[in-house]
SERO-4910 file (N, C-alpha, C, O; in steps of 0.05 Angstrom, whole numbers):
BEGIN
 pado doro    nc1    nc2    nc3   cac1   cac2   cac3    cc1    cc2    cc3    oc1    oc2    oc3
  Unk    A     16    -24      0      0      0      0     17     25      0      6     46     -7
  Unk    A     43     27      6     52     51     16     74     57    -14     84     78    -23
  Unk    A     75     31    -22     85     31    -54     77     49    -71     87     69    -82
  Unk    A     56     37    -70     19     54    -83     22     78    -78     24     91    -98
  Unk    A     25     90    -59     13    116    -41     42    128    -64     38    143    -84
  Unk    A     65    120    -57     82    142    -61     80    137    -89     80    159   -100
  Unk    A     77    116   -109     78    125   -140     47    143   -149     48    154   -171
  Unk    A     31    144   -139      6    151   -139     13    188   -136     13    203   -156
  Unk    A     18    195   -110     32    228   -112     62    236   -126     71    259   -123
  Unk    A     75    218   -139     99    218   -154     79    230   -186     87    240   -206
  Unk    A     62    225   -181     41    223   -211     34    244   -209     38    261   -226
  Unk    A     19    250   -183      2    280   -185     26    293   -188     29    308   -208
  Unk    A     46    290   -170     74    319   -165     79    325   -194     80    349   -201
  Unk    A     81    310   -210     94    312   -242     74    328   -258     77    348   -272
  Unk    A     51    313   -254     30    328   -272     21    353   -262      7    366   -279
  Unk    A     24    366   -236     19    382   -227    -22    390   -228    -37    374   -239
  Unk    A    -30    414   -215    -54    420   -222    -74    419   -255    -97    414   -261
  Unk    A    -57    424   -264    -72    429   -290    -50    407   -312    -45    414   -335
  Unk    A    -40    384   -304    -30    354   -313    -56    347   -339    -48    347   -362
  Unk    A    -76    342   -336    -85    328   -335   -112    344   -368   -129    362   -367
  Unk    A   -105    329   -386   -124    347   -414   -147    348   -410   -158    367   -421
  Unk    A   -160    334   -396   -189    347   -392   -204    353   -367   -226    351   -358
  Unk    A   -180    361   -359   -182    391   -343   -200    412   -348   -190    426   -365
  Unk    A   -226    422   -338   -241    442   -347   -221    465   -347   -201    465   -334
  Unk    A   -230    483   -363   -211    511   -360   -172    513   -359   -155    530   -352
  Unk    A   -172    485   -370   -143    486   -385   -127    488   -401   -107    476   -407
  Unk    A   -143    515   -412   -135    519   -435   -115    542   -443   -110    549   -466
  Unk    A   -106    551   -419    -86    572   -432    -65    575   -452    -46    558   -454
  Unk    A    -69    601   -471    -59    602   -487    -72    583   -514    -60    579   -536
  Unk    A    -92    577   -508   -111    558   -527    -95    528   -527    -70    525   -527
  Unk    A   -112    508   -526   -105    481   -517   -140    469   -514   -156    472   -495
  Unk    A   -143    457   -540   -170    441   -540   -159    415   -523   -136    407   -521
  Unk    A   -185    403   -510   -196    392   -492   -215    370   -507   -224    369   -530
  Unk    A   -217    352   -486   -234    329   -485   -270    360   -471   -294    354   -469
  Unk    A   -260    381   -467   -283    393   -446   -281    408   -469   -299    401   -483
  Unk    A   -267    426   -481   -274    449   -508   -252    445   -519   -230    444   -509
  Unk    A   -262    444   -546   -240    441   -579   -225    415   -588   -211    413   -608
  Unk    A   -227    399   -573   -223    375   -593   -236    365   -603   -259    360   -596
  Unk    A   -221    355   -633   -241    339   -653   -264    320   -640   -265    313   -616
  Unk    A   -279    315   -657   -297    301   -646   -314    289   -672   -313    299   -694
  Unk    A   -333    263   -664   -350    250   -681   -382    259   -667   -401    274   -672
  Unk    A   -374    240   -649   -395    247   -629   -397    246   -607   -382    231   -596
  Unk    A   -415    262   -593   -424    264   -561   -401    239   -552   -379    250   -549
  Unk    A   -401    219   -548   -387    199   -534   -357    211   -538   -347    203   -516
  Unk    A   -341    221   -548   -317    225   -559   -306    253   -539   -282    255   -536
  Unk    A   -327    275   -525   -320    291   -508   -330    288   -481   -343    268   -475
  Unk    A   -325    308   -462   -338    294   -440   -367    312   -439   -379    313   -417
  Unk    A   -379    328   -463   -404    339   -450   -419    332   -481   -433    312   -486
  Unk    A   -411    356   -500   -426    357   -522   -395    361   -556   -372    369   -558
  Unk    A   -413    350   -573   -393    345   -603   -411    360   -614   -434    350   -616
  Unk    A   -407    384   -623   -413    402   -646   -408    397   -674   -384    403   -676
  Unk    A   -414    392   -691   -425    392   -711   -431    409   -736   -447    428   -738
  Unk    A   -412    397   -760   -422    419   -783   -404    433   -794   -381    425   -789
  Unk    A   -407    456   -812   -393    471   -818   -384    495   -802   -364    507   -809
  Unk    A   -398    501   -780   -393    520   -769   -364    510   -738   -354    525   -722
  Unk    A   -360    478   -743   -354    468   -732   -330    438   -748   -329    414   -742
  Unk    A   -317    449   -765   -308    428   -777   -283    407   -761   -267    414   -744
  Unk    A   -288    381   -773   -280    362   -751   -291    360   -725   -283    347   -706
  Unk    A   -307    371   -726   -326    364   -705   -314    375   -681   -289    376   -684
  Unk    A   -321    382   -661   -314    415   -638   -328    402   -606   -351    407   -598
  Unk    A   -309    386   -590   -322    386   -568   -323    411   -546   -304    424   -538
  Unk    A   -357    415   -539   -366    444   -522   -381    432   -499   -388    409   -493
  Unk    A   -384    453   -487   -408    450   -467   -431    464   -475   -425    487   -484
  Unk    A   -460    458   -476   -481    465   -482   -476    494   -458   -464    493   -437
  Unk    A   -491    525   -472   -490    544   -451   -521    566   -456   -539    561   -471
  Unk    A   -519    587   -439   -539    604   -439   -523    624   -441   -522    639   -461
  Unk    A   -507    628   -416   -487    654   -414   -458    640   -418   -453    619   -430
  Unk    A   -440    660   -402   -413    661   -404   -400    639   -379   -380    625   -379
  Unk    A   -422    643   -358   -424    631   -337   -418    600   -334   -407    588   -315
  Unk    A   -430    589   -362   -443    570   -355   -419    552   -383   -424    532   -396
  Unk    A   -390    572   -385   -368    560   -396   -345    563   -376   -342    577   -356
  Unk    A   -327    543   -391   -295    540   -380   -287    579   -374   -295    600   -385
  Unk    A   -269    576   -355   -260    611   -349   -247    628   -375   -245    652   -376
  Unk    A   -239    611   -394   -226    620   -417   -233    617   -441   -218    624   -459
  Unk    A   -268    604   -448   -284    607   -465   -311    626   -467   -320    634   -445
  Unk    A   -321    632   -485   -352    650   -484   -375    624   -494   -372    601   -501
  Unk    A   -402    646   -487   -416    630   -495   -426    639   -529   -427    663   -536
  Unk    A   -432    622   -543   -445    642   -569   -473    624   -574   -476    601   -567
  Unk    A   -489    640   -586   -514    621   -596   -503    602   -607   -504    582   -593
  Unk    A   -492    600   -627   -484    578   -646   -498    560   -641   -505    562   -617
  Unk    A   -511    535   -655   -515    505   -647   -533    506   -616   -533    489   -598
  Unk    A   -548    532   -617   -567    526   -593   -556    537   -559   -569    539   -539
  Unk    A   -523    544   -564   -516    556   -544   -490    535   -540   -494    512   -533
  Unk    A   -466    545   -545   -443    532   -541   -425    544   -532   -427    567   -539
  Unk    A   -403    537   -517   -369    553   -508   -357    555   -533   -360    540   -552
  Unk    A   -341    583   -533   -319    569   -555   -294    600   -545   -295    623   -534
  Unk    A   -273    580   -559   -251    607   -554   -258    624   -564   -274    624   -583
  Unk    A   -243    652   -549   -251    684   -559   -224    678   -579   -206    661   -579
  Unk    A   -230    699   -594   -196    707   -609   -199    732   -619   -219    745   -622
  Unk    A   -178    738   -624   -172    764   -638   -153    763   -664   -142    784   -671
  Unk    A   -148    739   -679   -145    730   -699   -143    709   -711   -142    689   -697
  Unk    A   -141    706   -740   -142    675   -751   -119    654   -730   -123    634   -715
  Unk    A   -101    667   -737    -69    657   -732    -77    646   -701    -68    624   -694
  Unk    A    -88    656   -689    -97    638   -657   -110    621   -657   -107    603   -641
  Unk    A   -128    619   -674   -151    600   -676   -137    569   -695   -144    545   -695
  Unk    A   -120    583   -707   -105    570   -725    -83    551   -711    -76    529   -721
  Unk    A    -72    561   -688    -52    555   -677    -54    535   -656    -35    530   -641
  Unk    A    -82    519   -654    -84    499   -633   -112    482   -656   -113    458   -651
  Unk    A   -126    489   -671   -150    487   -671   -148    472   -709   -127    475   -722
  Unk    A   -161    463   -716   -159    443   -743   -153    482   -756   -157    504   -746
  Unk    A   -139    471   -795   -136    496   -798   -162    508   -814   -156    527   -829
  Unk    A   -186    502   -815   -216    513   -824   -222    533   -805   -241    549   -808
  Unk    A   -202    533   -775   -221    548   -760   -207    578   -758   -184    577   -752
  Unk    A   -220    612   -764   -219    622   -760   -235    640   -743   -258    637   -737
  Unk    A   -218    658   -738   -236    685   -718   -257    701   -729   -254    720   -744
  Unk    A   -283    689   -719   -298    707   -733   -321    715   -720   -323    703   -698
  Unk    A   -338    729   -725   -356    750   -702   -381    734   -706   -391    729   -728
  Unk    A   -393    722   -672   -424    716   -664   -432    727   -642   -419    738   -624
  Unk    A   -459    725   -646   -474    732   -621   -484    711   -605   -494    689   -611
  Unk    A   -478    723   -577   -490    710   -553   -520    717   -543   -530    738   -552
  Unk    A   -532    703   -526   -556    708   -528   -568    736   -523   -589    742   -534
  Unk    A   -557    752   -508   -558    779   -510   -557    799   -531   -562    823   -526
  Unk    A   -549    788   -560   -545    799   -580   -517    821   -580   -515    843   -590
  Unk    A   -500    805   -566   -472    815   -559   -457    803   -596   -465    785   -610
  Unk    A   -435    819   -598   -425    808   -615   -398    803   -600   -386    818   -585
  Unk    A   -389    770   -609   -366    751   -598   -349    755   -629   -359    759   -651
  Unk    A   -326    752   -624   -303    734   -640   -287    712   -627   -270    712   -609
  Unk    A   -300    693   -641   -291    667   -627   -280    658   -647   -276    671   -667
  Unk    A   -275    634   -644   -257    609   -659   -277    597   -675   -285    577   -664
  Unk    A   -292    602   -700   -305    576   -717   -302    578   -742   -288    595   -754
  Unk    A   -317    557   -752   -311    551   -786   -338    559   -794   -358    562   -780
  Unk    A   -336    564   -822   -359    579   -839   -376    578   -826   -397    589   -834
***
C-alpha cells in the first residue's frame, strides 16, 4: 500500500494542477480539450457535447451554454448550435494555432445579441 501511495503522488507531483487534458478551464494560451475544442465525431468522444457541421469542422467538443457563466473561465458562450463555449480570439493565426486549420476568428452573437469573435468555421 505505501508503494501505491508514493507512485500515486509521484504522478500527481509531475502532472501538477492542470497535468491532466481534460481539465475544465485548461486551456491557456488555447489548448483544445476532451471539455472544449477537440475533434470530435460524437457526443461519446467529449466529456459533454460534439458540435457539428460547418460552423464546426471536424467536429468541436463544447459545453451546451446560456451565458458566459455556464463555460470553461477562458471560453464565451455564443448562440451557435443552440448555445455553445468556444474560444474568444482576436485573430485567424490563434484560432489556427491549436485548432484544425478551417477554424478562424470570426464575429457571433450570444444570447444577449452581444457580438463575440470566437474560434469557428464557416
Amino acid at each position: 500500500m505505501l508503494r501505491f501511495t508514493v507512485c500515486l503522488l509521484t504522478t500527481v507531483a509531475a502532472c501538477g494542477t492542470h497535468g491532466f487534458p481534460d481539465d475544465p478551464g485548461d486551456h491557456e494560451n488555447g489548448f483544445a480539450d476532451l471539455v472544449v475544442g477537440a475533434a470530435c465525431i460524437t457526443d461519446h468522444d467529449c466529456l459533454a457535447l460534439c458540435a457539428r457541421g460547418d460552423k464546426f469542422p471536424g467536429g468541436f467538443c463544447t459545453l451546451p451554454c446560456a451565458t458566459d457563466a455556464d463555460c470553461t473561465p477562458d471560453t464565451v458562450c455564443v448562440r451557435d448550435a443552440g448555445g455553445v463555449c468556444a474560444f474568444p480570439c482576436s485573430s485567424d493565426a490563434f484560432c489556427a494555432s491549436f485548432l484544425e486549420p478551417a477554424y478562424e476568428c470570426r464575429s457571433r452573437e450570444n444570447f444577449f445579441d452581444q457580438d463575440r469573435r470566437v474560434c469557428m468555421g464557416d
